[in-house]
N, C-alpha and C positions, 0 to 999 in steps of 0.2 A: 451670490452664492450658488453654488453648482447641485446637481444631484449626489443626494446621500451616498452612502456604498452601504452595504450590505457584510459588517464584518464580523460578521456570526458566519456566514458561509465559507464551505473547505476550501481553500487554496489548493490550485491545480498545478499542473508540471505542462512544460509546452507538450506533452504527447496525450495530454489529458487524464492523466490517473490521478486519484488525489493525492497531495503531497502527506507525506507520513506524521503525525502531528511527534511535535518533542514532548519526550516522559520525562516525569518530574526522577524518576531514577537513572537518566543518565541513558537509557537504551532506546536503541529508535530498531523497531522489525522491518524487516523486506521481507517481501512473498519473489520468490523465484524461479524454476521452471516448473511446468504441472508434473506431477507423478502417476497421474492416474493409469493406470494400467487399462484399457479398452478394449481387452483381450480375454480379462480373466473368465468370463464365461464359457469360454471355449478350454478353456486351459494353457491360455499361450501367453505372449506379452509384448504388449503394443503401446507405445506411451504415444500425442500426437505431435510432439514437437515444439508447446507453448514454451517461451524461456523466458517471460517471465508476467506477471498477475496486473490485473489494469481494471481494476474497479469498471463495473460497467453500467454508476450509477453515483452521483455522489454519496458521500459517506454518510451514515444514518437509515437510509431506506433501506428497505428488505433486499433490494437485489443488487446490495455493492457489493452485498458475498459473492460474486460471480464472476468468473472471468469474460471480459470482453471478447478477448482473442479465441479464446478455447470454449468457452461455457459452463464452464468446472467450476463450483466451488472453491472458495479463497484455500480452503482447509486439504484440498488435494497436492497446492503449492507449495516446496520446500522454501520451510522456515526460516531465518537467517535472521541473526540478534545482532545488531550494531552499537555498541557499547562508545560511549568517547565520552573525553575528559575535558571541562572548562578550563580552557589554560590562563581564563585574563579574569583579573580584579572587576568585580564595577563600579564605576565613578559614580558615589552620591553624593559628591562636593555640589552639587550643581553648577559646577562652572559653564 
């Protein structure tokens, strides 16, 4: 028999971000590019260019609110709701 796995831990994507867990209502979110404005104290508007949010922890701890690439907060990231629909039956015949 081999070594256990570990499958309480979040599933990753090959670029390393965690993969977005399925809701039971059918919507899955995306974080997309940052919005932060890096200007506003002067009075101007400078966004940095992140396009788009990559966890830079796995999900649970304190600091997967944080973008990898940029360092911003998940919450500065435009929000996108991904809605889809079960199209197939499932088999409990146990065949």
């Amino acid at each position: 028999m081999g070594p256990q796995q570990d499958r309480s831990a979040p599933k990753t994507h090959a670029n390393g971000t965690a993969a977005a867990p399925e809701r039971k209502d059918g919507k899955v979110v995306h974080y997309k590019e940052c919005q932060r404005n890096h200007a506003a104290g002067i009075g101007g508007y400078a966004v940095d260019g992140c396009r788009e949010f990559m966890a830079s922890a796995p999900e649970g701890t304190p600091t997967a609110l944080l973008c990898a690439a940029c360092g911003c907060h998940r919450s500065f990231h435009k929000r996108e709701v991904e809605a889809f629909d079960c199209d197939y039956e499932s088999d409990t015949s146990g065949r």
